[in-house]
N, C-alpha and C positions, 0 to 999 in steps of 0.2 A: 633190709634196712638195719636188722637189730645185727647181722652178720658184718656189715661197713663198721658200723657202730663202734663193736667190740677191735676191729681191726685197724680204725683209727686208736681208738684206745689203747692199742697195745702198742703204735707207733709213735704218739704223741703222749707220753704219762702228762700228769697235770704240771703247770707250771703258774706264776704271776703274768702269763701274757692270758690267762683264763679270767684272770677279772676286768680285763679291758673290754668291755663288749662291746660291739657292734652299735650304731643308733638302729634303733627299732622306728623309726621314722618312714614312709614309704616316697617319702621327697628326698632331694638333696644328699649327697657323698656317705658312703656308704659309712667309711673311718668317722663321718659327723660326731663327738661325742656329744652332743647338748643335753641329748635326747636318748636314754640309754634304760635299758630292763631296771640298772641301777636309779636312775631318775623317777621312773614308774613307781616303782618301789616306796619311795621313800614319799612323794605324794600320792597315794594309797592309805601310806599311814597318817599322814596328816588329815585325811579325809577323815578316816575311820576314827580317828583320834576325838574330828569335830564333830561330826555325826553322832556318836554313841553318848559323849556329852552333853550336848543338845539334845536328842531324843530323850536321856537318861532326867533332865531337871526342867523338859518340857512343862510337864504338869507333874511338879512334884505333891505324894500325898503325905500325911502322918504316916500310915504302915504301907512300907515303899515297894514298890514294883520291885521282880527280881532286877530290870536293868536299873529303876534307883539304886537300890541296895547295892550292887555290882560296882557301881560308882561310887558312889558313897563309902563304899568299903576301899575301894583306892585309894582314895582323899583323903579318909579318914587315917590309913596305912602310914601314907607318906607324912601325914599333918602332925601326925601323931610320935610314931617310931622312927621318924628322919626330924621333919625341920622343928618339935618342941623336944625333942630327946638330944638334938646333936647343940642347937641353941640357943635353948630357953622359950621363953614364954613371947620374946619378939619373933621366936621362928616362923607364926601363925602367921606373917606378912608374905613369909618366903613361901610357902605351903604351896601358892598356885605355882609357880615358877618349877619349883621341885618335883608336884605333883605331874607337868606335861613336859620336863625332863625325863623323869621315871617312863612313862607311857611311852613316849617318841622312840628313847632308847631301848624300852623292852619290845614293842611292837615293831622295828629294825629288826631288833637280832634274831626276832621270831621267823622271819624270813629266810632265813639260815635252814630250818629244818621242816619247811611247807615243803609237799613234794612238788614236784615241777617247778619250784623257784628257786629255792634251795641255794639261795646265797647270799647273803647281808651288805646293806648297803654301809654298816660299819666296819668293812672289811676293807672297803676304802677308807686309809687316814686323812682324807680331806673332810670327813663329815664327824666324826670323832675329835676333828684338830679344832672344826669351825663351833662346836660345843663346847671345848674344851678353853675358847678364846672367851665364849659368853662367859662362861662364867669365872675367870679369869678378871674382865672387865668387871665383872659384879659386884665380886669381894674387893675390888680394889676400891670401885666406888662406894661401895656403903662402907669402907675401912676411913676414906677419904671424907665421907659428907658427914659421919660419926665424931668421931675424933678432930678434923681439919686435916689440910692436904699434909704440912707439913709433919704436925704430933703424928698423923699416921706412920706417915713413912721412917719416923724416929722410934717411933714404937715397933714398927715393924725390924726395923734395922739394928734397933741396940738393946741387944737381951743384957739382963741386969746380973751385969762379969766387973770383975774389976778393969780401971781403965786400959790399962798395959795389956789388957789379951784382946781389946773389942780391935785394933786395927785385923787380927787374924780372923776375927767372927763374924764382924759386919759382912765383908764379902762371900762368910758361908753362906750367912742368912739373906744376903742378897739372891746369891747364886739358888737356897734353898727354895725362899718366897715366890719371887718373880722368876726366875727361868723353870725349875726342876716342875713344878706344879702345875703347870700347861700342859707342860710336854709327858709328864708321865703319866697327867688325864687322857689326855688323845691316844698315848701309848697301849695302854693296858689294855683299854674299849679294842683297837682296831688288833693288836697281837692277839688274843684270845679268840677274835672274830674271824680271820686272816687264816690263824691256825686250824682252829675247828674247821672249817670252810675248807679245807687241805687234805684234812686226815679223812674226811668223808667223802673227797673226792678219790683219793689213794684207795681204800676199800674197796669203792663202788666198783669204779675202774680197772682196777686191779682183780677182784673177779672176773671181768667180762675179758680181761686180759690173759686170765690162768685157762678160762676154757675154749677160748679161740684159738690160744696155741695146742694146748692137745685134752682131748676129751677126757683122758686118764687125772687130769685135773683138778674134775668138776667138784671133788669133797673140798679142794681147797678153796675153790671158788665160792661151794656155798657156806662155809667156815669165814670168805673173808664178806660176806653179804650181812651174816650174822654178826659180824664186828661190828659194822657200819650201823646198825639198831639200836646194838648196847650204846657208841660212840652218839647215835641221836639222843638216845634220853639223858647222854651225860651231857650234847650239849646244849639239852634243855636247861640243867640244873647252869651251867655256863652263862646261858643266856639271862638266865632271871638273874645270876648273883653279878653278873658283869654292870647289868641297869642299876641294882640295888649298891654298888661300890660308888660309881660316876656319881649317883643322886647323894650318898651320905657322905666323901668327900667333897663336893659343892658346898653342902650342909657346914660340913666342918671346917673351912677356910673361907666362910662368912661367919662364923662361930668367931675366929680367931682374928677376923678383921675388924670383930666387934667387943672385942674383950678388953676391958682395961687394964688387965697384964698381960705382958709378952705370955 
C-alpha cells in the first residue's frame, strides 16, 4: 500500500484538482459535491465551537473552571485587543460577532495541520468569500443605520480634498471601500491557506517520491520530511495570525463605518 502510495506520488505531484474531493457520502454519484471531507470539516467546527461554549458557561462560578477560564480568556482576547482597542468602547456590542469570527476561522485553519486531515476548509475561497461578504454587509450596515443611508455613503465617498481633485478620488475610494475590501478579505484568508496546504503537500510527497525512485535518496527524503515539521509549526503561527488579521480588519472597517471623520 505505502509502495502504490509513494508511486502514485511520484506520478501525480500535487496539484488544485487535490482539493476537489470526492463526497464522502455512501449514497448517490460519487463527483456528488454537497457532501465532502471539506463539508465535515467545517461542521465539526461549528459543533465544537457550540459545545465548548455551552459546556464552558454551563454553570458558570466566581473562580472558573479551566474550560471557563479558556473561554473567557478568548472572549476576553477578542473583547478586549480587537473589538474596544480597534473601536472604541461601542466595540463591546461587536465582541460576540468577532469573538465566533476569531474561533470559526482559527478552528478552520487548524485543520490544515491535524494529521490525517491535514487540509482547510479555508483553502476553498468560497468560504473565506462567504465571511468576507458578512462582514462586508456589516460595516456597510452599521455605517448606514449610524450616520443614514445617504451621509454614509457621502462620508464614505468624499474624503475632505479640495473640490477639483474629488471627481479623480471618489472613484478611488469607491473602488477602495466597496470592491477592494471583500475581495482582499477572502483573498488573504484563502492565498495563505491554499498555499500552506501546497508547500506541505510538496514536502510530504516529495519525500515518498525521492525514495521510491532510488533508495540512494533516502537523506533527501528524510531532509524533505523534516522541512514539512518546520513548514507545520510555521503554519501554525500562519494559522493563528491569518484568524487574528480577518477578525481585526472586520474590527476596523466597522471602526471606519462608524467614525465621524472620513
Amino acid at each position: 500500500m505505502i509502495g502504490q502510495s509513494t508511486v502514485l506520488a511520484a506520478a501525480f505531484p500535487p496539484s488544485v484538482e487535490d482539493f476537489y474531493l470526492p463526497s464522502i457520502l455512501p449514497w448517490g454519484e460519487h463527483d456528488n459535491y454537497w457532501f465532502t471531507k471539506i463539508t465535515l470539516l467545517v461542521w465539526l467546527a461549528v459543533a465544537v465551537i457550540i459545545v465548548f461554549f455551552l459546556m464552558s458557561y454551563r454553570k458558570p462560578q466566581l473562580v472558573p473552571t479551566k474550560k471557563q477560564w479558556l473561554a473567557e480568556s478568548i472572549y476576553g482576547f477578542v473583547r478586549n485587543n480587537i473589538a474596544v482597542d480597534m473601536i472604541g468602547p461601542a466595540g463591546v456590542r461587536f465582541a460576540p460577532y468577532l469573538t465566533t469570527l476569531f474561533c470559526f476561522i482559527l478552528l478552520n485553519n487548524f485543520w490544515g495541520i491535524v494529521p490525517f486531515v491535514q487540509i482547510s476548509p479555508m483553502s476553498h475561497i468560497a468560504f473565506p468569500a462567504v465571511l468576507a461578504v458578512i462582514s462586508y454587509v456589516m460595516f456597510i450596515y452599521v455605517g448606514a443605520r449610524h450616520h443614514g443611508f445617504g451621509k454614509y455613503f457621502m462620508h464614505a465617498l468624499k474624503p475632505p480634498a479640495p473640490w477639483f481633485i474629488l471627481p479623480l478620488l471618489v472613484p478611488i475610494e469607491f473602488f477602495s471601500t466597496f470592491l477592494v475590501r471583500p475581495f482582499s478579505l477572502a483573498v488573504r484568508l484563502f492565498a495563505n491557506m491554499f498555499a500552506g496546504h501546497m508547500l506541505l503537500l510538496v514536502f510530504t510527497l516529495g519525500g515518498f517520491a525521492m525514495l521510491s525512485a532510488n533508495a540512494l535518496y533516502a537523506p533527501f527524503a528524510v531532509l524533505s520530511w523534516g522541512l514539512t515539521i518546520a513548514l507545520t509549526l510555521l503554519e501554525f503561527l500562519v494559522i493563528c495570525l491569518q484568524a487574528y488579521v480577518f477578525t481585526v480588519l472586520t474590527a476596523s472597517y466597522v471602526q471606519g463605518a462608524l467614525a465621524d471623520e472620513h
